[in-house]
C-alpha positions in Angstrom: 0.0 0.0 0.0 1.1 3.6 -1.0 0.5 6.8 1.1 1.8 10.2 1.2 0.5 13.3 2.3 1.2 16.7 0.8 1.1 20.6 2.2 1.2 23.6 0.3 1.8 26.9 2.4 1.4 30.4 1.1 2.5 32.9 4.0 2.1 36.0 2.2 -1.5 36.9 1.3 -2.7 40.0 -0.4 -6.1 40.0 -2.1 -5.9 39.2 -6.0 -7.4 37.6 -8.6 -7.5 33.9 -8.2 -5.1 33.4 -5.7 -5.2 30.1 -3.4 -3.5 30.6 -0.2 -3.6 27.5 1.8 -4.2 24.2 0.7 -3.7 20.6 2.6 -3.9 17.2 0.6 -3.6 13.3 1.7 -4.2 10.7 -0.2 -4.6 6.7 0.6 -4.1 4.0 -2.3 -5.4 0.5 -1.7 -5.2 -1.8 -4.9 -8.6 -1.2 -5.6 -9.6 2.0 -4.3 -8.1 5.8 -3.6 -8.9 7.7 -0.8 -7.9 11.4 -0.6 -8.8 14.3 1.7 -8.3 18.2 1.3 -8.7 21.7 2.9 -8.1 24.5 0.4 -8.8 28.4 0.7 -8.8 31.4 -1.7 -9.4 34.8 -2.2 -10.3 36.7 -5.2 -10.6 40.2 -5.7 -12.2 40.7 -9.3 -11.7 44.0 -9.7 -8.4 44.4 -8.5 -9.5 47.5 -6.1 -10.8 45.9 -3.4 -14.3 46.8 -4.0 -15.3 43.6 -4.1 -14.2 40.2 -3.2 -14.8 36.0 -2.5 -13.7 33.9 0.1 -13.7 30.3 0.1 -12.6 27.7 2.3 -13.5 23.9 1.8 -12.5 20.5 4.2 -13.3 17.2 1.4 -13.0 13.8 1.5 -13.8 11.2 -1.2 -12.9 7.6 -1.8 -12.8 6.6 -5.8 -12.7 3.4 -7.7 -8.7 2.9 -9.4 -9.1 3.9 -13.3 -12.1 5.8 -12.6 -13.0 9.3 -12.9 -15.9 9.4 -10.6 -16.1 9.2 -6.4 -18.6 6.5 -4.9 -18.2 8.7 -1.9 -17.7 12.1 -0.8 -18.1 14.2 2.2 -17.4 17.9 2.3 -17.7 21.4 4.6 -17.6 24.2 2.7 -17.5 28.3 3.6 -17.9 30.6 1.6 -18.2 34.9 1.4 -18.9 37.2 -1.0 -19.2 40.8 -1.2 -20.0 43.0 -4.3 -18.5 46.4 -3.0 -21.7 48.3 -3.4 -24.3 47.0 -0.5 -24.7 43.2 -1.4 -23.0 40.7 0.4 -23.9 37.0 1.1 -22.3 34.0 3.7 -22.9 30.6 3.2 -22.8 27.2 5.4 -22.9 23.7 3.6 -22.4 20.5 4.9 -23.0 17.5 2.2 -22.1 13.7 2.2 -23.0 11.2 -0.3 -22.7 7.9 -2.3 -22.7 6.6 -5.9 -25.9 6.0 -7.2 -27.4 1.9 -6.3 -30.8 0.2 -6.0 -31.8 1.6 -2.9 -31.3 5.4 -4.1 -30.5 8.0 -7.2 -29.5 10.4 -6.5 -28.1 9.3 -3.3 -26.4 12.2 -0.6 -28.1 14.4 2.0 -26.7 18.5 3.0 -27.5 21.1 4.6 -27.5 24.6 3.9 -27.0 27.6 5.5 -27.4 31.0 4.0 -27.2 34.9 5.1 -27.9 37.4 2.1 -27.8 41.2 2.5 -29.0 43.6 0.0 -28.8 47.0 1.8 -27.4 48.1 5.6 -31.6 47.9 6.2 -32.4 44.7 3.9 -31.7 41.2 5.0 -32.7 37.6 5.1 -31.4 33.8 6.3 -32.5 30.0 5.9 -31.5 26.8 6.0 -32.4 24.2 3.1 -32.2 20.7 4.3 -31.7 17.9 1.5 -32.0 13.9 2.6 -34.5 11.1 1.8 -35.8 11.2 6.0 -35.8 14.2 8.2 -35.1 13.5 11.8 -35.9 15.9 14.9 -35.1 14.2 18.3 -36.1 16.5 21.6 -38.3 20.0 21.9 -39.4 21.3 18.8 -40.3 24.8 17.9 -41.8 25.7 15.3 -42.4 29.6 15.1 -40.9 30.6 12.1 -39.8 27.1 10.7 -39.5 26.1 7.2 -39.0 22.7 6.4 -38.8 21.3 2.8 -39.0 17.7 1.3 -38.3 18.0 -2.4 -40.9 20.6 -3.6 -42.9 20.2 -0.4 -43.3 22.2 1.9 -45.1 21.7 5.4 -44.1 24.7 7.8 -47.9 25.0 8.0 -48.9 21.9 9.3 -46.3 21.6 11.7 -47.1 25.2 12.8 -50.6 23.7 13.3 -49.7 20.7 14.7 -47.4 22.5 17.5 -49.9 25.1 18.2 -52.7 22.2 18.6 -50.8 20.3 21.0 -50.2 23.5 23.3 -53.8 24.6 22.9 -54.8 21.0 24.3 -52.0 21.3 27.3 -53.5 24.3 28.3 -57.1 23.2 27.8 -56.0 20.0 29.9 -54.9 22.3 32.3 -57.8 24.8 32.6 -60.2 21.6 33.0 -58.6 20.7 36.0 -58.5 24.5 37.6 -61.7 24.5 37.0 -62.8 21.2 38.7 -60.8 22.9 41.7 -62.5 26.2 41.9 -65.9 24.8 41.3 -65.2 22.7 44.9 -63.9 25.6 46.1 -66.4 27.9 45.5 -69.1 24.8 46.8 -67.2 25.4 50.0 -67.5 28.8 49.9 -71.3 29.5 49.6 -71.8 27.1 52.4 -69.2 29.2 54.5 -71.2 32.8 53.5 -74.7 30.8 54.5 -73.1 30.7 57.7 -71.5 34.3 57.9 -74.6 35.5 56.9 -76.6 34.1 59.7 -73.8 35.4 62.0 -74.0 38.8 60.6 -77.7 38.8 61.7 -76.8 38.5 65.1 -74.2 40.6 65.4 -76.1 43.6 63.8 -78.7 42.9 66.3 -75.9 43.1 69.1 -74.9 46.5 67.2 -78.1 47.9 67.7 -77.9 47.3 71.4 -74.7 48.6 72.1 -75.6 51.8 69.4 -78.0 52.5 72.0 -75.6 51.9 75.1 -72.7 54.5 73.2 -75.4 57.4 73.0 -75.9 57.6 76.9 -71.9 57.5 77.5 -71.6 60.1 74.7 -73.7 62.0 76.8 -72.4 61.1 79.9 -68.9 62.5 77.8 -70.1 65.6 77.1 -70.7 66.4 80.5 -66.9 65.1 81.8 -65.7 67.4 78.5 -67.2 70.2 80.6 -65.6 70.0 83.4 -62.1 68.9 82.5 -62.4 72.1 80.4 -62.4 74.2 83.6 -59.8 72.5 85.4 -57.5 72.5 82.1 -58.1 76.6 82.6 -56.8 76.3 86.2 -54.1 74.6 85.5 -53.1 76.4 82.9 -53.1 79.3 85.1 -50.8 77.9 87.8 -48.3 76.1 85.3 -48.2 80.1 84.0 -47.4 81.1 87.6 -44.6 78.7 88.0 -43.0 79.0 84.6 -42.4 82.6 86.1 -40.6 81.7 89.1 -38.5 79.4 86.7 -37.5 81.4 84.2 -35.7 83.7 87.3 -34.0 81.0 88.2 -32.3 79.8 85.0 -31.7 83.4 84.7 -29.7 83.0 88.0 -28.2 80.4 87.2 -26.7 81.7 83.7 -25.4 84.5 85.4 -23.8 82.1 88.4 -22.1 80.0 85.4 -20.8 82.5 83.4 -19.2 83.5 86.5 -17.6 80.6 87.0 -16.6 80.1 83.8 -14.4 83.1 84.4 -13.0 82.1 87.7 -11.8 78.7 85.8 -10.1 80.4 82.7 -8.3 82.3 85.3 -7.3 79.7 87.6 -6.0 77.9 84.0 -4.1 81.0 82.9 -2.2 80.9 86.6 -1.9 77.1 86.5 0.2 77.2 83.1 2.2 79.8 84.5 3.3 78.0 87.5 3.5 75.4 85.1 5.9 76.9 82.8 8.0 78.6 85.7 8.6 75.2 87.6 9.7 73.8 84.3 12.0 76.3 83.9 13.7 76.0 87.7 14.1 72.6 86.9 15.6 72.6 83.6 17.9 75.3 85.6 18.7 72.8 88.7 19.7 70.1 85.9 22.3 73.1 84.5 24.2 72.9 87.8 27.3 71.0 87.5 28.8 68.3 89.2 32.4 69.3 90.2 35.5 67.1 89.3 37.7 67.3 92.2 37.0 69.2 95.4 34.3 71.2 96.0 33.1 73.2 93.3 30.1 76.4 93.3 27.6 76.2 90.3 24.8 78.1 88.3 22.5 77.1 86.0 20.1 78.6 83.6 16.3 77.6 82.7 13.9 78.7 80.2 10.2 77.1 79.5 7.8 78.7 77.1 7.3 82.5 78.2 8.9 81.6 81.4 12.7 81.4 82.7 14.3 80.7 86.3 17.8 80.9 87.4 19.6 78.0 89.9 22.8 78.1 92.1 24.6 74.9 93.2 27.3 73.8 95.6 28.7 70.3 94.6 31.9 68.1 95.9 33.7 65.3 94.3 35.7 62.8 96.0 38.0 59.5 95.3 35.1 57.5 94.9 31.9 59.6 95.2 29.9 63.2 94.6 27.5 64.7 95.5 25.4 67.9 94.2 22.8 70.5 96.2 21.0 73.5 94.0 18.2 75.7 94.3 16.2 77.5 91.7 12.8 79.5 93.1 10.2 77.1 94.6 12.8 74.1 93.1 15.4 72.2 95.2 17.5 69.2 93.7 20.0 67.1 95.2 22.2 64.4 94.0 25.1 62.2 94.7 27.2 59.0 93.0 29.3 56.6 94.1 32.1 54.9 92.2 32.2 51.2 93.2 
């Protein structure tokens, strides 16, 4: 048995008449049959401007008899676009696979079709033609705008018909057996109102009684109204009276807080100066030196803020120890070390 397979590769593509630019071929020889199998594309700008212009792309395989010039068996996918330049422009789908001609068929093969024509930016169609001895439709089928053809005829209409018939009898099927349920329902329901009814008597009748019963406490109300109306007076009155006497007093008391509102900003003012100037005496203590021999005098000089204090020091150092005294103001430090 001979095989070989064959590629031919165009990388550099520019639109022109006629040009194919990629193609795929394998063949198979058995010694009484060749099989084969393709993919080619091309382009094909006809007028040479770009204006207009087909695209083809096709995926074949075929088996043929050796000597002869004629495939018992082919199957191929094939795309193809066109575009005229000036508005029209169409796109097309196919799918086909079929056999030599025998005693059970002739022709013999089954495709379909798939097809998208525009003649304007506002004028456009698509269909699908379907071409094979039996049709086949397994799950769901809708039919809405379906088009179906079997040679030259055509029965969109009767399975329109057919589909809308068995939906009509769903929902009739359905509606029958709502209507079995509200027609127990509403059974139910005029024997529940016979009884409201009848218990609406009686209660009207109670109504009437206690109708009767409201207009003497109305009256009974009118006379209460009366007198809360004086008392309301009086009180209002008094509640005047002692509003008065409170209003002096918050007065009072404003005036009381404001005043010590005062007091406290001052006592706030004199605490941050104390503040500052004891900060100062002791950054002035810290100034005073420790001698390094002997005894030694010292004085050292503070400043905090808006404040500044002054400190003198008398300090000794021994073999093995010091110690330090100051004074600044209010402040008094003292300090001593030992060497060990």
């Amino acid at each position: 048995m001979e095989k070989y397979i064959k590629y031919t590769l165009f990388m550099s593509i520019v639109l022109s008449s006629g040009l194919t630019f990629a193609t795929g071929d394998a063949e198979n020889t058995s010694p009484d049959h060749t099989g084969s199998s393709g993919h080619g594309q091309s382009a094909t700008d006809y007028n040479q401007s770009g204006a207009g212009a087909i695209v083809t792309n096709r995926l074949n395989s075929q088996t043929l008899p050796l000597g002869s010039g004629s495939a018992d068996g082919s199957a191929a996918l094939e795309l193809d676009v066109y575009n005229d330049g000036a508005g029209y422009a169409d796109a097309r789908a196919s799918i086909s696979a079929g056999i030599d001609a025998n005693a059970m068929c002739s022709p013999c093969g089954a495709s379909i079709n798939l097809y998208e024509t525009k003649y304007s930016d506002s004028d456009a169609s698509s269909r699908i033609t379907y071409l094979a001895d039996t049709h086949s439709f397994t799950g769901d089928v809708s039919t809405g705008v379906l088009s179906v053809t079997n040679g030259d005829v055509g029965f969109s209409d009767v399975a329109g018909a057919i589909e809308t018939n068995l939906q009509a009898s769903a929902t009739n099927t359905t509606g029958i057996a709502s209507n079995k349920t509200n027609i127990a329902t509403n059974t139910t329901g005029i024997a529940s109102n016979k009884t409201n009814i009848a218990t609406n008597t009686t209660g009207i009748a109670s109504n009437k009684t206690n109708i009767a019963t409201n207009t003497t406490g109305i009256a009974t109300n009118v006379t209460n109204i009366s007198a809360n109306t004086s008392l309301i007076s009086a009180n209002t009155a008094t509640l005047q009276s002692l509003i008065s006497v409170n209003v002096t007093g918050i007065q009072s008391l404003s005036s009381s807080f404001t005043s010590f509102q005062e007091d406290t900003n001052r006592n706030f003012i004199a605490l941050s100066g104390n503040m500052y100037e004891g900060l100062a005496e002791v950054t002035a203590i810290s100034n005073v030196a420790y001698a390094s021999s002997g005894w030694r005098a010292s004085v050292g000089y503070g400043d905090y803020k808006s404040k500044s204090a002054t400190a003198v020091g008398i300090s000794y150092a021994g073999e093995k120890y010091k110690f330090k005294f100051s004074k600044g103001g209010d402040a008094t430090g003292f300090g001593i070390s030992y060497d060990f």
